[in-house]
C-alpha positions as CSV (number, residue, x, y, z in Angstrom):
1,X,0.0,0.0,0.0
2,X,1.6,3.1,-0.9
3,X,1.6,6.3,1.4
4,X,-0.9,8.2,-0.2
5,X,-3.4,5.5,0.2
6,X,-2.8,5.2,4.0
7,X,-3.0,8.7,4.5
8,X,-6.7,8.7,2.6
9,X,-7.5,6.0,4.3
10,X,-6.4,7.6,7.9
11,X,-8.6,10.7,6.5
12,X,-12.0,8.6,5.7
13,X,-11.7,6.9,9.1
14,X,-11.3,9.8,11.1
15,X,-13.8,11.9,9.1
16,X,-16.4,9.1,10.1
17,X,-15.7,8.8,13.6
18,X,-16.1,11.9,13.6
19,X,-19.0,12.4,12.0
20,X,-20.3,9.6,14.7
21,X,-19.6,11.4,17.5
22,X,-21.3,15.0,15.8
23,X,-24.6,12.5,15.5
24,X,-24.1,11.5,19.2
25,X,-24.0,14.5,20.5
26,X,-27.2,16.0,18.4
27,X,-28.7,13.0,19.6
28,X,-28.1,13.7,23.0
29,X,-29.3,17.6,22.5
30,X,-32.0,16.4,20.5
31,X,-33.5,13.6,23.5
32,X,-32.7,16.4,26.1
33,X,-34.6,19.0,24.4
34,X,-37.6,16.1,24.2
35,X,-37.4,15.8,27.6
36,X,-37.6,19.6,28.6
37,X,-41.4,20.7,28.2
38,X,-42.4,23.5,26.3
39,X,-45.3,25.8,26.8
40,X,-47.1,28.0,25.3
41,X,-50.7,30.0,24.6
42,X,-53.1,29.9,21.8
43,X,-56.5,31.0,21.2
44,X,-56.6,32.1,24.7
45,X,-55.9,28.7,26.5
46,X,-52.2,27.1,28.0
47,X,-50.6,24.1,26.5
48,X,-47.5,22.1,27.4
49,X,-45.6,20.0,24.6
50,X,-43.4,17.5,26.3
51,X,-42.2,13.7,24.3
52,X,-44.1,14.8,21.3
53,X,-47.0,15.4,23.0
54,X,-49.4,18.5,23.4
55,X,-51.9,18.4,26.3
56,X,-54.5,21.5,27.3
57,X,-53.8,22.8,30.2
58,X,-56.8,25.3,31.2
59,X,-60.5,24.8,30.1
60,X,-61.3,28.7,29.8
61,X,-60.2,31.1,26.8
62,X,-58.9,34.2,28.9
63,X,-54.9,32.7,29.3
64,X,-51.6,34.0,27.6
65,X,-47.9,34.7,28.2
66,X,-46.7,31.4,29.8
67,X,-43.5,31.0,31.3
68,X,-41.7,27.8,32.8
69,X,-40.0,27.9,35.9
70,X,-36.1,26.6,35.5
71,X,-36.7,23.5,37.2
72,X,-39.7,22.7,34.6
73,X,-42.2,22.0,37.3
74,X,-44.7,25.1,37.2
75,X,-45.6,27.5,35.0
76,X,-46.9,31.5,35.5
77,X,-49.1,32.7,32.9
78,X,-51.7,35.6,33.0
79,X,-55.1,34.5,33.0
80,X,-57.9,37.0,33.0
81,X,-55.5,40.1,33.3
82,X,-54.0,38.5,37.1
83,X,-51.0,36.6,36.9
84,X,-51.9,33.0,37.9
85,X,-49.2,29.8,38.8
86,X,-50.2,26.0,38.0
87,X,-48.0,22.8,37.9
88,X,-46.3,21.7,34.4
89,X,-49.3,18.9,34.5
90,X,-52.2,22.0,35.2
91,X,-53.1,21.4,38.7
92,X,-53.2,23.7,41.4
93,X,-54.0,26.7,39.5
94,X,-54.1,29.7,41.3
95,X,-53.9,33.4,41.4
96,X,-50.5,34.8,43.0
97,X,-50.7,38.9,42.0
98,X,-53.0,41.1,44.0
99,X,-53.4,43.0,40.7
100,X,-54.0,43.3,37.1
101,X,-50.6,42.1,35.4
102,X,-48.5,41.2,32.7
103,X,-45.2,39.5,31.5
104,X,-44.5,37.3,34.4
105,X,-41.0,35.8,34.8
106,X,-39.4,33.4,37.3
107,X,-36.6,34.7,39.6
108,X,-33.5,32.7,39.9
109,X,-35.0,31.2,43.7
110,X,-37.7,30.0,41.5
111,X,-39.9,31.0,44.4
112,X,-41.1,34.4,43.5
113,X,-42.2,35.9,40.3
114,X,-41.7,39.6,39.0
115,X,-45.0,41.1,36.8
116,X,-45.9,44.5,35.2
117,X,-48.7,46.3,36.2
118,X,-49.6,50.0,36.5
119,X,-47.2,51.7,39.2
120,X,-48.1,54.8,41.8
121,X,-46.4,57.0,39.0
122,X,-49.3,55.4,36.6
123,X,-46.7,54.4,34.4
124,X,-46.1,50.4,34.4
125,X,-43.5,49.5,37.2
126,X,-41.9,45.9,38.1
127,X,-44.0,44.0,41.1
128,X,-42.7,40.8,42.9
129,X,-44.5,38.2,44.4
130,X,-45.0,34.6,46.0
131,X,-46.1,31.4,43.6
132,X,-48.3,30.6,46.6
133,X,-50.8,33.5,46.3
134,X,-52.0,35.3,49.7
135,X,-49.4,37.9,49.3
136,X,-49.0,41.5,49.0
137,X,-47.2,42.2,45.9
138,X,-43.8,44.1,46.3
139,X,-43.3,46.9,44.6
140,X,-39.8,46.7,42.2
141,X,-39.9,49.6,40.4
142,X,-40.2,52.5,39.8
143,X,-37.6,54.0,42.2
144,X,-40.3,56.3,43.4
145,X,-42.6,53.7,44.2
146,X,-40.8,51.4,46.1
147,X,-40.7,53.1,49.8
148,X,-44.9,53.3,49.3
149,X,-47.1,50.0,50.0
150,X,-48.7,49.0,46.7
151,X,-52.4,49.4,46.6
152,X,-54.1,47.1,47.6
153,X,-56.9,45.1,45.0
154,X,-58.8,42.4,45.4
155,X,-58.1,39.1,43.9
156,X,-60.3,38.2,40.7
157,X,-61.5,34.3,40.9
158,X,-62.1,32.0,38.6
């Protein structure tokens, strides 16, 4: 076999294997992404896509803006114009701001969860709250706002 041919030869192989391990890793990006649930809002209602699968997660038509929590388990979404917390699976939905909201998003504790609504200025401002519901939303922003309790407003059912 002449040198030439080896070296080819040396080439092909090492192209392939490494083509093999380029497929193993997609793979392995491609079952973890499976794995990770998706959410989203359409028509006014929550779903969750997880394995290829897409399952209805509310049974009214006044939803939108979901968000999953980092560890995948819950999911804040504005329903009826209140921000509202349910499990990845859509039970134990509740209500957790004390206001008309909007744009939820998960903290890095994955315990509380920062919304817009309409601040003392009457411009939007940043309130922060509890995924249990009960509490009295802290106010964020703006920087004028934030040594004033929020208003209080009661929480919209259903």
């Amino acid at each position: 076999m002449t040198t030439n041919t080896t070296i080819k030869r040396t080439l092909v192989l090492a192209g392939l294997t490494a083509a093999a391990g380029i497929a193993a890793l997609a793979g392995g990006t491609a079952a973890q992404a499976a794995a990770t649930p998706s959410v989203y809002a359409s028509h006014g209602a929550v779903y969750v896509k997880q394995a290829g699968h897409t399952t209805r997660l509310t049974s009214d038509d006044v939803n939108k803006q979901p968000v999953l929590s980092a560890d995948a388990t819950q999911i804040a979404y504005v329903h009826n114009d209140t921000v509202w917390v349910m499990n990845v699976d859509g039970s134990d939905q509740h209500q957790v701001s004390d206001r008309t909201g909007s744009a939820p998003a998960w903290d890095g504790s994955g315990v509380r969860i920062t919304y817009t609504a309409t601040s003392c200025t009457g411009a939007p401002g940043t309130f922060r709250t509890g995924v249990n519901g009960g509490d009295t939303s802290e106010v964020v922003a703006p920087s004028a706002c934030v040594s004033q309790e929020a208003p209080q407003v009661g929480y919209i059912m259903g």
